[in-house]
DRENVO-403989 format. One record per residue (C-alpha): x, y, z; residue in three letters; chain. Coordinates in nm, 2 decimals, m for minus. Last residue first. Layout:
DRENVO-403989
px; py; pz; code; unit
X; Y; Z; ALA; A
...
***
This chain:
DRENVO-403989
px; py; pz; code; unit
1.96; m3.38; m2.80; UNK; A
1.97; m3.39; m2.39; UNK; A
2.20; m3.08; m2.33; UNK; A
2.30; m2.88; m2.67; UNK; A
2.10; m2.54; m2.57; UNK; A
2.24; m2.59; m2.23; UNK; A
2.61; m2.68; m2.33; UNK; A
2.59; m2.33; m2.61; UNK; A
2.51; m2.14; m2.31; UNK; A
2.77; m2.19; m2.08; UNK; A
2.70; m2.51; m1.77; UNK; A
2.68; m2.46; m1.40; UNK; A
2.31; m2.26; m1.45; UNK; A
2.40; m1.95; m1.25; UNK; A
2.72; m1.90; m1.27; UNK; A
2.75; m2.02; m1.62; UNK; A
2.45; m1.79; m1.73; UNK; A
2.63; m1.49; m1.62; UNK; A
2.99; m1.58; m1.72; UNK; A
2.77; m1.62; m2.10; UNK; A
2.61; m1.34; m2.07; UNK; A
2.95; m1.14; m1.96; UNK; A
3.08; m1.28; m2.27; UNK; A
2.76; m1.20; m2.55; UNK; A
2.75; m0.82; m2.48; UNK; A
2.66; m0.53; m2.21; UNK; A
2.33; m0.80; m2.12; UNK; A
2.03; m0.65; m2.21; UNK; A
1.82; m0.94; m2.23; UNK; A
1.75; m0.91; m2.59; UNK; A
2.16; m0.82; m2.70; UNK; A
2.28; m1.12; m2.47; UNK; A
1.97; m1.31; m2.66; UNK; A
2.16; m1.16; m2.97; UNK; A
2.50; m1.24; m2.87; UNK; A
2.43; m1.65; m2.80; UNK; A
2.27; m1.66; m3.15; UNK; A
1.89; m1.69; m3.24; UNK; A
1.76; m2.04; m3.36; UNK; A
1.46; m2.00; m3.10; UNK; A
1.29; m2.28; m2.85; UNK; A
1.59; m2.40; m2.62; UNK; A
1.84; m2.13; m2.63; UNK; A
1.52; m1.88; m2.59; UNK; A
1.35; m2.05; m2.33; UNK; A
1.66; m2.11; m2.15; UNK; A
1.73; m1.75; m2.16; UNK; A
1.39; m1.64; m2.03; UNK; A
1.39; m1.84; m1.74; UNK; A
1.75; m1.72; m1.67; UNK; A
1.62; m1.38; m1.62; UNK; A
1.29; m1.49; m1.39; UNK; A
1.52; m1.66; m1.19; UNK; A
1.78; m1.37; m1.17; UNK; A
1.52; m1.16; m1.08; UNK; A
1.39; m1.37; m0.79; UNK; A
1.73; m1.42; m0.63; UNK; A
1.78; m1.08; m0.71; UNK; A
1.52; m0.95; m0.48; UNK; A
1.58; m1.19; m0.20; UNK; A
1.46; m1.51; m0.07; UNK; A
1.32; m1.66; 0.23; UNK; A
0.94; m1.56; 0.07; UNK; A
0.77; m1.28; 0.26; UNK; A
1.09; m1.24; 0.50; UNK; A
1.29; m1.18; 0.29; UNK; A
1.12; m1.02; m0.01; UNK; A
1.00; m0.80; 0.29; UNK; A
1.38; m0.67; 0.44; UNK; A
1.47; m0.63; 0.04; UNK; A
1.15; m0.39; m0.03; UNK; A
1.23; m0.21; 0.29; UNK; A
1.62; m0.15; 0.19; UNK; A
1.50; m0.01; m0.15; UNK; A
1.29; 0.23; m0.06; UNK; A
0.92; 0.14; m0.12; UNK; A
0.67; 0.34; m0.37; UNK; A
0.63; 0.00; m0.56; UNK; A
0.73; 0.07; m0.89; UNK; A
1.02; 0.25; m0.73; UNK; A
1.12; m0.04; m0.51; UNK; A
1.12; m0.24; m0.79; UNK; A
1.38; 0.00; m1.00; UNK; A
1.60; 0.05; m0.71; UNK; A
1.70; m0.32; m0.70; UNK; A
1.81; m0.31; m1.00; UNK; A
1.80; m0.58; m1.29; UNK; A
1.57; m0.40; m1.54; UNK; A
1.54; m0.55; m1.92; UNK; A
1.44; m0.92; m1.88; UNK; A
1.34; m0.88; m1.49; UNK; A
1.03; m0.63; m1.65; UNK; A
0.72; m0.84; m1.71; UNK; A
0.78; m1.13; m1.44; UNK; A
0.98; m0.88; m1.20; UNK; A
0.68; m0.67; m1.20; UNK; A
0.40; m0.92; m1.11; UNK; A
0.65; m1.08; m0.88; UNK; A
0.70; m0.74; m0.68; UNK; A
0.30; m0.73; m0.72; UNK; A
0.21; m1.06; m0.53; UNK; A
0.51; m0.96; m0.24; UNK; A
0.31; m0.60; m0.23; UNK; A
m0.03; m0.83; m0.17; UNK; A
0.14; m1.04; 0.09; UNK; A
0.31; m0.77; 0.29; UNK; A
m0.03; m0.62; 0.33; UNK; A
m0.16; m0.90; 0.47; UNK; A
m0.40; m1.18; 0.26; UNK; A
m0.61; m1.41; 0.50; UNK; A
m0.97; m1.20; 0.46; UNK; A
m0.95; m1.10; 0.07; UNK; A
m0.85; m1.52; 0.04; UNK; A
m1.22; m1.58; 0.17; UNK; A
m1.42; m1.34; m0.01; UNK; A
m1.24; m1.40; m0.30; UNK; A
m1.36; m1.78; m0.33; UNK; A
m1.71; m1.75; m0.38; UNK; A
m1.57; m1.46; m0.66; UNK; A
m1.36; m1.66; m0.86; UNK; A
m1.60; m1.99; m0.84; UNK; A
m1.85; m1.76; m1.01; UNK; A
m1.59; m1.59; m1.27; UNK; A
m1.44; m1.99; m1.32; UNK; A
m1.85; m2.06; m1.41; UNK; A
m1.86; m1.75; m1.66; UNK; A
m1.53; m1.85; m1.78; UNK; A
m1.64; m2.18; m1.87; UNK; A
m1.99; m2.01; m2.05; UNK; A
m1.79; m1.85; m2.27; UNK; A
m1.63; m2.15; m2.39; UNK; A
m1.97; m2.29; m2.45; UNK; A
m2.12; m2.00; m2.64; UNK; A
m1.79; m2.00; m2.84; UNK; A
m1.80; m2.35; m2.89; UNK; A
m2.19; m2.28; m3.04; UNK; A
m2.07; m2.02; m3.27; UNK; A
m1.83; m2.26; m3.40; UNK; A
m2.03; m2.57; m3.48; UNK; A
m1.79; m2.76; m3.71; UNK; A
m2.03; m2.88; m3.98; UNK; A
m2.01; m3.13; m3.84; UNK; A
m2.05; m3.20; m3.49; UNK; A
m1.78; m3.35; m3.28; UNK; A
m1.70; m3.03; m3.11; UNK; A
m2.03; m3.02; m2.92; UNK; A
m1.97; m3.39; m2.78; UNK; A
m1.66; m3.28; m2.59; UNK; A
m1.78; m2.93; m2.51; UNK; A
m2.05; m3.15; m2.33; UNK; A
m1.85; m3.36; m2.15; UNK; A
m1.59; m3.11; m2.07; UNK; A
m1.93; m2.85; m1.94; UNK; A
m2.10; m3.16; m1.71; UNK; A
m1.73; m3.25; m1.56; UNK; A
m1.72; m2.85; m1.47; UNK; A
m2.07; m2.85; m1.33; UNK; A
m1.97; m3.16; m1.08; UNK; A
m1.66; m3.03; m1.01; UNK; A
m1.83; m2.73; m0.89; UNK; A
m2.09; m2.91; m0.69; UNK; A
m1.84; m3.11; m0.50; UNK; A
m1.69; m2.76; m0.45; UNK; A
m1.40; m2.67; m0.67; UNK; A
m1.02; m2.53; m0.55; UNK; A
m0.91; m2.22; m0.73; UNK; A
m0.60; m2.13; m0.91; UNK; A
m0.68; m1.89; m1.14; UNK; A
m0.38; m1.66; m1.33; UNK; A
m0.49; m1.43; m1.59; UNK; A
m0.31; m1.14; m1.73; UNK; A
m0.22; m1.20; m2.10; UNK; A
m0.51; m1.00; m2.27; UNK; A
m0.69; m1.29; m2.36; UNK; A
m0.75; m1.44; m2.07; UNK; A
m0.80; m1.06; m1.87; UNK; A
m1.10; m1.04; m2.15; UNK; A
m1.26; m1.42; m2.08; UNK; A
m1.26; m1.29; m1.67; UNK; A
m1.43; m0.96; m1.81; UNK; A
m1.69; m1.05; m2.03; UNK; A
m1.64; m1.10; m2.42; UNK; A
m1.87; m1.07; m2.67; UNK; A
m1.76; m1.29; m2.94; UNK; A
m1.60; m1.17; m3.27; UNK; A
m1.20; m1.29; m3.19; UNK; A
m1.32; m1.59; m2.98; UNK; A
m1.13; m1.80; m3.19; UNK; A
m0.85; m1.58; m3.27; UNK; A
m0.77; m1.62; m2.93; UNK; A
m0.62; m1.96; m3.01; UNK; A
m0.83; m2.20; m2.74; UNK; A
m0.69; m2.47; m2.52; UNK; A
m0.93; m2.68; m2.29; UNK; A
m0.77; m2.95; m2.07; UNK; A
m0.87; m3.25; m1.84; UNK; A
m0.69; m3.43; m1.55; UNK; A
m0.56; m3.74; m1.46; UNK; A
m0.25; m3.78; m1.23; UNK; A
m0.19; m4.10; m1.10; UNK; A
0.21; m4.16; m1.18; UNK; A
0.23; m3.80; m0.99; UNK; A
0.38; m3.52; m1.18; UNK; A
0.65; m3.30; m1.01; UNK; A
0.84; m2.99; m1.10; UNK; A
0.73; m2.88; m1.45; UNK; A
0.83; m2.57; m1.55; UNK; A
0.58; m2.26; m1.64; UNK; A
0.56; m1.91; m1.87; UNK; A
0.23; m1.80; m1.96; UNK; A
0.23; m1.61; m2.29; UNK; A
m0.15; m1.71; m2.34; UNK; A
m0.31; m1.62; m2.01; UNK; A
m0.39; m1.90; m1.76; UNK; A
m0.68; m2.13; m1.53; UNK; A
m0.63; m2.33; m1.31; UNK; A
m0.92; m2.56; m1.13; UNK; A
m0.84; m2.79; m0.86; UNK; A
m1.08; m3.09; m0.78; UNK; A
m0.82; m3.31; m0.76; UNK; A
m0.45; m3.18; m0.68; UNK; A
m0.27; m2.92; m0.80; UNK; A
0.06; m2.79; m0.68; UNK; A
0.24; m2.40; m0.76; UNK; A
0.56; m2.32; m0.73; UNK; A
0.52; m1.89; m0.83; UNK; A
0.83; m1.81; m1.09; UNK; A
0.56; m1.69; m1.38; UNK; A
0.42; m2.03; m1.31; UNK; A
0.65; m2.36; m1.15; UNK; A
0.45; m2.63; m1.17; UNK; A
0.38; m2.92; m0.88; UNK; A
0.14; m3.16; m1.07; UNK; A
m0.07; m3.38; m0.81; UNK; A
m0.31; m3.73; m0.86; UNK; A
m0.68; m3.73; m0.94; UNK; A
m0.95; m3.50; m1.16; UNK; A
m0.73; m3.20; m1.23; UNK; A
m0.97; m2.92; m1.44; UNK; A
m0.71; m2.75; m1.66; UNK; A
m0.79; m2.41; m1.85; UNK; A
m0.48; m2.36; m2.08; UNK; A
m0.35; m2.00; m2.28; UNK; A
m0.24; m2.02; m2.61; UNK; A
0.13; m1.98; m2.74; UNK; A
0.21; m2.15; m2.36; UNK; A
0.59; m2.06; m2.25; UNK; A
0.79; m2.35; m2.14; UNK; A
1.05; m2.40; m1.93; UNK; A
1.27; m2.70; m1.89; UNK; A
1.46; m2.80; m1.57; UNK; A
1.32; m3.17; m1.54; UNK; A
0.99; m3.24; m1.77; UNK; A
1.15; m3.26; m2.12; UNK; A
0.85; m3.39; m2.31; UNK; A
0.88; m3.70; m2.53; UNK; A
0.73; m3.91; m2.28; UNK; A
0.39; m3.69; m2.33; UNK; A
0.37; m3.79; m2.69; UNK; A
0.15; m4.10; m2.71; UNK; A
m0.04; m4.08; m2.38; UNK; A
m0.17; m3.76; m2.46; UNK; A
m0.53; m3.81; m2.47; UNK; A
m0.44; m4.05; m2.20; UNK; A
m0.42; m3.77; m1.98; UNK; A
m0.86; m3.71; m2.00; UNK; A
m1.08; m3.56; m2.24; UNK; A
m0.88; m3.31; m2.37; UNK; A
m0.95; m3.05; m2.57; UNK; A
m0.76; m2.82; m2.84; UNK; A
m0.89; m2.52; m3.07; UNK; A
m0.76; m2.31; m3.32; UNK; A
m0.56; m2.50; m3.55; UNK; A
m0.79; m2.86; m3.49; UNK; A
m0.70; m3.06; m3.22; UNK; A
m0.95; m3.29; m3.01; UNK; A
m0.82; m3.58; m2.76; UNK; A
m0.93; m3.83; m2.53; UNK; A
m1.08; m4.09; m2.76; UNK; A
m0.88; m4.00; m3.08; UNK; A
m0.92; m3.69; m3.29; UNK; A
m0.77; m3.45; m3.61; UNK; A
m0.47; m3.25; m3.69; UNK; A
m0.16; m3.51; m3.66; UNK; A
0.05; m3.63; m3.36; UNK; A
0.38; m3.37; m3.41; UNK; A
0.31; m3.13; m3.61; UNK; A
m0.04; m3.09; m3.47; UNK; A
0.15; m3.08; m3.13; UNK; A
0.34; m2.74; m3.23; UNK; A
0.04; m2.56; m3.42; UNK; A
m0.16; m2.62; m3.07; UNK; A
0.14; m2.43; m2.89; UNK; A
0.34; m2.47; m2.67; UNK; A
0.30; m2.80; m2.51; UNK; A
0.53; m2.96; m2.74; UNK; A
0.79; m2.72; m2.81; UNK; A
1.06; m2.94; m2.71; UNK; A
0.98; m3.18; m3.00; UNK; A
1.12; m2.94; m3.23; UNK; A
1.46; m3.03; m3.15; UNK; A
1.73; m2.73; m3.13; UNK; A
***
């Protein structure tokens, strides 16, 4: 296992890597990260596996895209970003890069939550810290505008010395106040274009995201759901081309790659984690689905 496949991950995993401290684009102390713009990261983003590798984020991100597209994969959802885009997500956030274009700039913010552990929080900061937020929202010209003015000043705030802390909270806060705003101007809008078979698609994936590591039946989603099992299959379908296990077994093998690629643990005790009857029929499992056994993924590019 290499440790520079953890970049990303964490704040503690990049400081090993490029140093505690500053350059023109980038801030990282334990608790806190900023970028200024992509070139913050210039030095260490070609040592990032981008094809086929998931990650999961230690701390959560808030990304403001200024030019080019990133296609993600997030919690199973492909996802693309382009300027002006805003997302925002939950420490614990799963994602796989699918595309990044040679043009893409964008800026970050990426906060332990032991940082805001004594602040007030409101409820979009809450869900954040809590593991449930997911923003995607596209900025007005005005909007772009206030979230350039907030980076720019965040920037200069964390520069100070003593290091300011109540005064990066106030700021921090105040980000998720502004996302809460753009939030709601945007609601009103999606509330109109979302069916019914929409919002139950949105909560299959909810469930399968927290529960595909231990439950693999059909039956059990449709429960959650109050659906028989045959209508939850016919809307999959027809919500997304794909069906129930399709999805589950995504979200299953996402795990498993994350744990052969980022944990020392053995072949039998993921198998043991993911509820597998034992470490063979995980390992004909993952072969079917990934063309390769276990032990070739966790040894493939090192």
């Amino acid at each position: 296992m290499k440790s520079n496949h953890l970049l990303l991950l964490a704040l503690k995993k990049v400081r090993e890597h490029v140093g505690e401290g500053t350059n023109t684009s980038r801030f990282l102390t334990s608790e806190l990260g900023l970028l200024r713009s992509i070139q913050g990261i210039a030095d260490v983003i070609h040592f990032i596996p981008m094809e086929g590798q998931p990650y999961r984020l230690t701390e959560g991100r808030v990304v403001f895209f200024r030019a080019g597209t990133l296609r993600l994969r997030i919690n199973l959802r492909e996802v693309e970003f382009k300027e002006g885009d805003l997302l925002a997500v939950s420490p614990g956030t799963v994602f796989e890069f699918l595309y990044i274009s040679s043009d893409l700039d964008l800026a970050m913010l990426a906060f332990s939550n032991s940082l805001m552990e004594n602040w007030q929080k409101e409820d979009l900061l809450q869900t954040y810290l809590q593991g449930r937020l997911f923003l995607h929202l596209s900025l007005t010209a005005k909007e772009v505008q206030r979230m350039e003015q907030l980076f720019a000043l965040l920037w200069e705030v964390v520069h100070d010395r003593p290091f300011p802390r109540a005064s990066v909270q106030s700021l921090i806060s105040l980000c998720f106040h502004q996302l809460d705003f753009v939030r709601k101007r945007s609601q009103s809008t999606e509330r109109q274009q979302h069916t019914r078979q929409e919002d139950i698609f949105n909560r299959f994936l909810e469930l399968v995201n927290k529960y595909a590591v231990r439950e693999r039946s059909i039956a059990f989603y449709a429960d959650r759901l109050f659906l028989t099992p045959r209508y939850l299959s016919t809307l999959v379908r027809q919500a997304s081309g794909r069906t129930v296990m399709d999805w589950v077994n995504e979200a299953v093998m996402q795990e498993a790659k994350l744990m052969l690629r980022h944990t020392d643990k053995l072949v039998y005790q993921i198998a043991d984690e993911l509820n597998f009857p034992n470490a063979s029929f995980f390992s004909k499992y993952f072969r079917r689905m990934a063309g390769m056994t276990p032990n070739d993924y966790r040894r493939k590019d090192e």
